[in-house]
Backbone bond lengths (Angstrom), bond angles and torsions (degrees), N, CA, C in turn:
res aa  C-N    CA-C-N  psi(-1)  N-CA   C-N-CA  omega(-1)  CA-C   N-CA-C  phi
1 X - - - 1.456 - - 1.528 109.09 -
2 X 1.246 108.54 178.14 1.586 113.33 -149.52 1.514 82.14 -142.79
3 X 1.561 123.83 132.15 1.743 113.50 164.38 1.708 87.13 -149.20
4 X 1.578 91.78 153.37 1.733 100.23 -173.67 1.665 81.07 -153.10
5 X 1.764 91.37 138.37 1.662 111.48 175.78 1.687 102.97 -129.05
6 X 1.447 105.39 138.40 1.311 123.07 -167.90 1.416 130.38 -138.43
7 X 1.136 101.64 120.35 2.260 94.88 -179.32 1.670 90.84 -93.19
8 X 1.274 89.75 157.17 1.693 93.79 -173.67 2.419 76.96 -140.64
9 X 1.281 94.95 122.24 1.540 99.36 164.74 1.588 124.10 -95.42
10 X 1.201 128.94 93.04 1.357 154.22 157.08 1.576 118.79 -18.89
11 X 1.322 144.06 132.19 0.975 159.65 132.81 1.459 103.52 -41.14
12 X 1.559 109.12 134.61 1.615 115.46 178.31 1.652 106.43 -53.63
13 X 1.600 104.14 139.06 1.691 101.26 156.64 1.342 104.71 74.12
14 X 1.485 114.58 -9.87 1.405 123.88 166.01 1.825 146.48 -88.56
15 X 1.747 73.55 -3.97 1.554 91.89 -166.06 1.744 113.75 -61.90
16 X 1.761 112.33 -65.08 1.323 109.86 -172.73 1.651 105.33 -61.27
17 X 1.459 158.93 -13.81 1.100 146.52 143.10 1.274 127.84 -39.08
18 X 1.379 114.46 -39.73 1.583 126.56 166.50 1.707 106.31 -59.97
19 X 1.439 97.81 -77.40 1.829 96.26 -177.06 1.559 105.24 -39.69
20 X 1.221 117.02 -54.93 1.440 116.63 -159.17 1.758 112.87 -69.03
21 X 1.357 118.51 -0.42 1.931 131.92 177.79 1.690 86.50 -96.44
22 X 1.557 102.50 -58.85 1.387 90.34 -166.27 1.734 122.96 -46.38
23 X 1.333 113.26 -68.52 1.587 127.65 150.32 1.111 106.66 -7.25
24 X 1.351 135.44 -60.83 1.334 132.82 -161.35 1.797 115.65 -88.96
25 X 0.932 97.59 -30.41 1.964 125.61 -174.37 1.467 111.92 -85.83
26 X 1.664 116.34 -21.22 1.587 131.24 170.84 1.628 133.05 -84.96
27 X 1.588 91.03 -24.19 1.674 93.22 177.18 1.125 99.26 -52.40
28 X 1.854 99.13 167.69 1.221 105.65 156.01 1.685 142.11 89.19
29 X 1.389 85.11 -18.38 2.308 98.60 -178.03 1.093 104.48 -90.18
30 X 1.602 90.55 131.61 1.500 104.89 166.87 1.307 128.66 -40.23
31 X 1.161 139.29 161.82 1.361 142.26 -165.68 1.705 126.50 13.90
32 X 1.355 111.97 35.87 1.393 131.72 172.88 1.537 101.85 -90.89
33 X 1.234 114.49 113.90 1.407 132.91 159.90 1.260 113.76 -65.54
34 X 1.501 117.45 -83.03 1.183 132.91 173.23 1.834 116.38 -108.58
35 X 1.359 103.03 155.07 1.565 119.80 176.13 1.433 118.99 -131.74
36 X 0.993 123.53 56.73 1.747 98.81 -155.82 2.046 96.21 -117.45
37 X 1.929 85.81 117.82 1.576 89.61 163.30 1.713 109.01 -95.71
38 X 1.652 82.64 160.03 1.499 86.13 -175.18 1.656 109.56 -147.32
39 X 1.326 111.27 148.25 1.550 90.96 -168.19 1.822 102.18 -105.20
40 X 1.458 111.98 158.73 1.281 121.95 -169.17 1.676 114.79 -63.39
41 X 1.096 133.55 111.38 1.255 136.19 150.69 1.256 130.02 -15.35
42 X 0.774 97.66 -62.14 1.650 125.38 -177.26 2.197 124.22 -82.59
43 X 1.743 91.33 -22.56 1.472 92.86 -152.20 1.761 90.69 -134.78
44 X 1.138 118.35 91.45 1.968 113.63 -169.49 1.545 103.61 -59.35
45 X 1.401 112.92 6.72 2.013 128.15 -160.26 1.284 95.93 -98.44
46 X 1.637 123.46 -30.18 1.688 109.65 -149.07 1.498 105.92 -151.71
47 X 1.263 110.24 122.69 1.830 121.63 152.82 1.342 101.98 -99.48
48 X 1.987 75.89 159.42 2.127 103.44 -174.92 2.026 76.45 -112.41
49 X 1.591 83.74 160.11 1.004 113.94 179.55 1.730 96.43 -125.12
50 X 1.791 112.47 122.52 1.601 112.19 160.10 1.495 102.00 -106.29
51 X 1.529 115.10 135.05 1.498 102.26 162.80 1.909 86.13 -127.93
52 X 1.271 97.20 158.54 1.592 116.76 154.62 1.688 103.07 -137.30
53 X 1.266 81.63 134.25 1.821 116.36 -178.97 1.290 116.76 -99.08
54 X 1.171 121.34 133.38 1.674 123.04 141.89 1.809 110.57 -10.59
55 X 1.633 90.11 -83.30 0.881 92.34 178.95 1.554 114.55 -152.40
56 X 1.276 124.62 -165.74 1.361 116.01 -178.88 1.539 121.88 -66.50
57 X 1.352 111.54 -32.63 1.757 121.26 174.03 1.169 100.61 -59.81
58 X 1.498 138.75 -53.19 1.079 143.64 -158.57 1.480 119.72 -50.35
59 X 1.241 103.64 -52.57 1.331 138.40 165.59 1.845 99.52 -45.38
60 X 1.096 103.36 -98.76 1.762 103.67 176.60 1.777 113.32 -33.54
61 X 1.328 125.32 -44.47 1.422 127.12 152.34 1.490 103.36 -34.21
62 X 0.905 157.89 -67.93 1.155 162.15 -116.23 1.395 113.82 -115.36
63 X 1.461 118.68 27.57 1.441 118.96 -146.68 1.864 82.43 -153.54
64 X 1.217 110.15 -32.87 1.583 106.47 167.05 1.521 112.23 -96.61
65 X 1.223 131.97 -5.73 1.398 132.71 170.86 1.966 97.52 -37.82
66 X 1.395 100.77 147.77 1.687 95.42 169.32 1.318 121.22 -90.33
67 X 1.494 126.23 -26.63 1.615 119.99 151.75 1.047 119.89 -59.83
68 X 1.416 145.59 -18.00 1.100 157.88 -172.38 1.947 110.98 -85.66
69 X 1.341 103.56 -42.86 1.303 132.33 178.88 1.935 93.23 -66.85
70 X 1.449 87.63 -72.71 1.852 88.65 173.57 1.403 131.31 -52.62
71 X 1.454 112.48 -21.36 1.662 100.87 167.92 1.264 111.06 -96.78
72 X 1.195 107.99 -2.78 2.306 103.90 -178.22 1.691 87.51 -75.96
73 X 1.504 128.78 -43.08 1.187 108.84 -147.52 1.903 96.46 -107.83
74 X 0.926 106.63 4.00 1.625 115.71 146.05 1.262 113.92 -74.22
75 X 1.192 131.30 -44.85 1.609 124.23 -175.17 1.480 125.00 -97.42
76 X 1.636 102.51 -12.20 1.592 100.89 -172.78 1.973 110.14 -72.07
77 X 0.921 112.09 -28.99 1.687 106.80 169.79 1.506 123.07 -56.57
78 X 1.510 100.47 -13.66 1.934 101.88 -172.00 1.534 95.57 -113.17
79 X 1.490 114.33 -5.61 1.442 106.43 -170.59 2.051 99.68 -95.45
80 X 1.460 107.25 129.21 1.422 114.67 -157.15 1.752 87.70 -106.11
81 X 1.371 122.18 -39.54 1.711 110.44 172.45 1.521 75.11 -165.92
82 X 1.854 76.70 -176.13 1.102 104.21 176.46 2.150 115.05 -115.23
83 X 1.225 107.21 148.62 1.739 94.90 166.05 1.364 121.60 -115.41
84 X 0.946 120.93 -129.12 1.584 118.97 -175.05 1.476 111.49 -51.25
85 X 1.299 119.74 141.29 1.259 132.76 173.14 1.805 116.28 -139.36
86 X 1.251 106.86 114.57 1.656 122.45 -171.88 1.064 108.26 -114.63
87 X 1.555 122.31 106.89 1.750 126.88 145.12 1.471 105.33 -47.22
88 X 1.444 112.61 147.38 1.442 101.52 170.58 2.159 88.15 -152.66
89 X 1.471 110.66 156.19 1.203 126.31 161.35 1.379 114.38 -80.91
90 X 1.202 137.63 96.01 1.653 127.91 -165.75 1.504 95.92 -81.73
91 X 1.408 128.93 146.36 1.845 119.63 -167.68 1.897 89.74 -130.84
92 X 1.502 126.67 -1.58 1.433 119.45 168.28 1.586 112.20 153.33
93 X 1.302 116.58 172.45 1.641 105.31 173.56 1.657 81.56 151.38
94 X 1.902 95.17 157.89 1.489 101.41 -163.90 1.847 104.97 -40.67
95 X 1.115 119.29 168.19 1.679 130.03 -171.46 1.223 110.94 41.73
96 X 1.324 137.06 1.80 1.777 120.64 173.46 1.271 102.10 -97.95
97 X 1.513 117.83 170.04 1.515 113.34 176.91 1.884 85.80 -96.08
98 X 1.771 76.89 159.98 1.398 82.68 162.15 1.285 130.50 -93.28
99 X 1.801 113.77 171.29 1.719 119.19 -156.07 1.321 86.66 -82.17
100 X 1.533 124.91 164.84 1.077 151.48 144.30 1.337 94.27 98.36
């Protein structure tokens, strides 16, 4: 499996428009386990993004999808940077299969 974690930094007053393209622009990809946006606690500017993948292609597959295409370029005008970004090996957890 393939998992990538992401801060995405928000334009003021911009935030629930972002989550709410993404949500809509994410159903649906092939070998997507998980999707889950989430908005910052701490920061009214910024959601993380968790995905776990199939696998790593899957992921890059998922980047030419055309809803997928339509919410990057719905959100890239409100998106001001980016922060931390983590590859991760996901190894199981409720709904994934397990590793090995």
């Amino acid at each position: 499996m393939y998992g990538l974690i992401g801060k995405l930094n928000i334009a003021p007053g911009r935030r629930g428009d972002v989550v709410q393209a993404l949500v809509e622009g994410t159903k649906g990809m092939p070998g997507c386990l998980s999707y889950v946006i989430a908005e910052d606690a701490m920061d009214a500017n910024a959601i993380w993004v968790t995905e776990v993948w199939d696998r790593k292609e899957s992921h890059q597959a998922s980047l030419t999808l055309p809803a997928v295409q339509e919410a990057i370029a719905h959100v890239r005008p409100h998106i001001t940077g980016f922060g931390e970004r983590f590859e991760t090996v996901p190894v199981g957890g409720p709904g994934l299969p397990t590793a090995g």
